[in-house]
C-alpha positions in Angstrom: 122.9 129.2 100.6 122.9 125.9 99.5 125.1 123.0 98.4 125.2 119.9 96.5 125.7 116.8 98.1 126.7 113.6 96.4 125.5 110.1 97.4 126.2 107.3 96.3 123.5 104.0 96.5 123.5 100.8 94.5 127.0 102.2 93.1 124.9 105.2 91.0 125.7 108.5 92.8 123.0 110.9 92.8 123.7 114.7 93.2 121.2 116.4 95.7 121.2 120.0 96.6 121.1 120.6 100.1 120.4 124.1 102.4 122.5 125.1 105.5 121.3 122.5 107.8 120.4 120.3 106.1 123.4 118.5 106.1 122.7 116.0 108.9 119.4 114.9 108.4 121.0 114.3 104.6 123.5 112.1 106.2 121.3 110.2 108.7 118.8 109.6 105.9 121.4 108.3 103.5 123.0 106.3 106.4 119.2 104.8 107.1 118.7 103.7 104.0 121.7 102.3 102.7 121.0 100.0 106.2 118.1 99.4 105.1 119.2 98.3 101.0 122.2 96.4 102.5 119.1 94.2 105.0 116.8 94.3 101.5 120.1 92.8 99.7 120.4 90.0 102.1 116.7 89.1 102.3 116.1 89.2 98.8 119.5 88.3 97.1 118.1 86.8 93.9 116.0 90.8 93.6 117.5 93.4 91.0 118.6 96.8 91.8 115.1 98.2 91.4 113.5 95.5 93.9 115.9 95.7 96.2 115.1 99.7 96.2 111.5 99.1 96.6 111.8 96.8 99.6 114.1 99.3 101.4 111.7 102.4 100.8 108.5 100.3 102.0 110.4 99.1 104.6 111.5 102.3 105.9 107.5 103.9 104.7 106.2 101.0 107.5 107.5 102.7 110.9 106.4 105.9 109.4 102.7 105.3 108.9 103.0 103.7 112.3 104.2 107.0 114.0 101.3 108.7 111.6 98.9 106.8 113.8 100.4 106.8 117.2 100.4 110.7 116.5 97.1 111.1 115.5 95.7 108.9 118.1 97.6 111.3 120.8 96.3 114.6 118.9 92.7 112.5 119.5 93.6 112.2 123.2 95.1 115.8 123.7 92.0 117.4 121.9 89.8 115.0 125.0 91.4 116.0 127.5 91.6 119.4 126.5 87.5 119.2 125.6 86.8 117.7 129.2 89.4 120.7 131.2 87.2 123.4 129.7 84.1 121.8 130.7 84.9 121.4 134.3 85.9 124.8 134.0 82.9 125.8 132.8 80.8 123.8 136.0 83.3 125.3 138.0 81.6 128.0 139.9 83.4 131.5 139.6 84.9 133.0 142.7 84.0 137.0 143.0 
């Protein structure tokens, strides 16, 4: 089932539909980025609606790339790991 949720940012309320569970990431996300308008308001005061907007979403986009790449560097370092485990158990001589 789901439901629609109504938020408001900038003072324009957008309706989104939301599934059962969804509730609370809805409300931390919102949360998150009116933070992150209100900081974009106070750095660029002089910035319309729009800007303001744009410089909260890249500023949010920036710590998510970067946990893109810490990620994929530790998939890079798993798959290693893993690669140099089955090799010593491959020189590993079996027991009978």
């Amino acid at each position: 089932m789901s439901d629609v949720r109504v938020l408001n940012i900038l003072g324009r309320n957008y309706s989104i539909r939301v599934t059962d569970g969804e509730e609370e990431t809805l409300a931390r996300a919102a949360k998150l980025l009116q933070e992150r308008v209100k900081e974009s308001q106070l750095r660029f005061s002089q910035a319309s609606s729009q800007e303001v907007l744009v410089m909260a979403a890249l500023n949010l986009c920036v710590p998510l790339i970067q946990q893109e790449q810490r990620l994929e560097a530790a998939e890079v370092r798993l798959g290693d790991t893993l690669t140099r485990i089955r090799q010593q158990l491959d020189a590993t001589p079996e027991s009978t």
